[in-house]
C-alpha positions, 0 to 999 in steps of 0.5 A, a space after each residue: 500500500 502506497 503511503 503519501 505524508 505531507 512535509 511537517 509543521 514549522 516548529 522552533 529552529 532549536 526544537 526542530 533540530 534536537 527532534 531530528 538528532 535524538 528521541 529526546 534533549 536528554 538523549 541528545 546529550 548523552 550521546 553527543 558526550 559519548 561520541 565527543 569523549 571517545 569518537 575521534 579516538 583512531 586506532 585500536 585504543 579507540 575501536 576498544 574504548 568504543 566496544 565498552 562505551 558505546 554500549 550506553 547509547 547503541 545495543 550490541 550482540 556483541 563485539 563490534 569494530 566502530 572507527 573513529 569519525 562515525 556519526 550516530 543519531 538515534 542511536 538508542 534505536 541502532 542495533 548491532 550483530 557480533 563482529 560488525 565493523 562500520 568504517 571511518 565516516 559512515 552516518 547511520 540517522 536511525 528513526 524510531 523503527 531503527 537501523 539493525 546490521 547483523 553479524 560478520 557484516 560491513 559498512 564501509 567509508 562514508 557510506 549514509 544510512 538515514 532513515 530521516 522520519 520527520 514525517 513520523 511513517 511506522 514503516 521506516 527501517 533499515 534492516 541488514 542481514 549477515 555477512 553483508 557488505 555495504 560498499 564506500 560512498 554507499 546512500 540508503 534511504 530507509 523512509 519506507 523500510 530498506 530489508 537486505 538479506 544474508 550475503 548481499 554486497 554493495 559496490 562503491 557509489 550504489 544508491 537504495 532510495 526507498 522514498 519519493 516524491 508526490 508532484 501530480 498537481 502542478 498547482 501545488 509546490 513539490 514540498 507540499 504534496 507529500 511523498 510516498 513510501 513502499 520500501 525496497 527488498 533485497 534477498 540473499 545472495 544479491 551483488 549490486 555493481 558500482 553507481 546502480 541505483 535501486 528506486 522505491 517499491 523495488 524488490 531484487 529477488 534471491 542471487 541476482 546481479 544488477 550491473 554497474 550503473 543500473 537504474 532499477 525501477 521494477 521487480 528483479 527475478 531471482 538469479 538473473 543479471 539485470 543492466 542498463 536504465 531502466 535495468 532490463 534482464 540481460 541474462 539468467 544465471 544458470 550455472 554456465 560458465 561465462 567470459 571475463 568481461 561480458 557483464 561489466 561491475 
């Protein structure tokens, strides 16, 4: 079901501000003190330190590998698997409905996942299974819920934008007519290629490869390669050997 949320009410610049870092001003500076004693530390000093302290503002399962430089907001609603490793400069913007990452799995430099719910939506998400790999410079947009499964691998530059804009009346302002938000499943198995795209509503089924590039705006069958923009079915995946080369990544 398609879900349309006009942009909120103005509120004070302080109000506003506080309401998109942390559930509450007593959460906000909890976290920010946390982050500002132990977050800049580099090396393994600070990887350790993070592992203990971390643990008053974010859940771990376990142990997991926070590098220096990576910024949190509603983090109490951040949960991480054992052996979760989030490189240097990644953003991870959690809603009430959260971000999960599960075991073994990466999310590497600079990468963004933002769930961003200003527009108070029960369905927005950010859920990653394990052994997965979200590559660097990576955007996921979780408003209307991003669900990735076990062993998926993201390549550098991939963008999953599980939001999008209403703009049918052209009377209206774009900002005034609300934004719709069906979310995006990716299944087990999947490889994304570098700078492919994933647009809302979209489900990529089990052991598919979408190609570098790819613009991905309908359903991808399991086991297939999909490419080009919009990303079309280019080949199935059946067990045949194939040359280096015929499909690009």
């Amino acid at each position: 079901m398609r879900t349309s949320q006009p942009a909120p009410q103005q509120r004070s610049s302080l109000t506003l501000y506080l309401s998109r870092q942390a559930s509450s001003p007593a959460r906000y500076l909890l976290e920010q003190l946390v982050m500002a004693l132990v977050g800049w530390m580099p090396t393994v000093a600070g990887i350790g330190l993070r592992a203990v302290l971390y643990r008053l503002i974010l859940h771990m399962d376990g142990i997991a590998a926070i590098e220096n430089g990576v910024r949190l907001r509603f983090a109490q609603h951040i949960r991480l698997g054992r052996n979760v490793y989030l490189d240097q400069g990644a953003y991870l913007h959690a809603c009430p409905a959260g971000i999960s990452i599960g075991d073994n799995s990466f999310v590497m430099h600079g990468a963004v996942l933002h769930v961003y719910n200003f527009r108070d939506l029960p369905h927005a998400f950010i859920r990653i299974g394990r052994d997965s790999l979200i590559g660097e410079l990576n955007v996921l947009r979780g408003q209307g819920g991003i669900a990735i499964g076990d062993r998926v691998y993201t390549a550098p530059l991939v963008q999953l934008l599980a939001v999008n804009h209403v703009y049918d009346d052209p009377t209206r302002p774009m900002v005034e007519q609300g934004i719709t938000a069906d979310g995006i499943v990716v299944e087990d198995d999947v490889w994304i290629g570098a700078g492919a795209i994933i647009t809302d509503g979209v489900r990529i089924g089990r052991g598919a490869v979408v190609a570098a590039g790819a613009v991905v705006t309908q359903d991808v069958p399991p086991h297939t390669v999909v490419g080009g923009v919009p990303a079309k079915v280019l080949k199935m995946i059946d067990g045949a050997s194939q040359p280096r080369g015929a499909v690009y990544f």
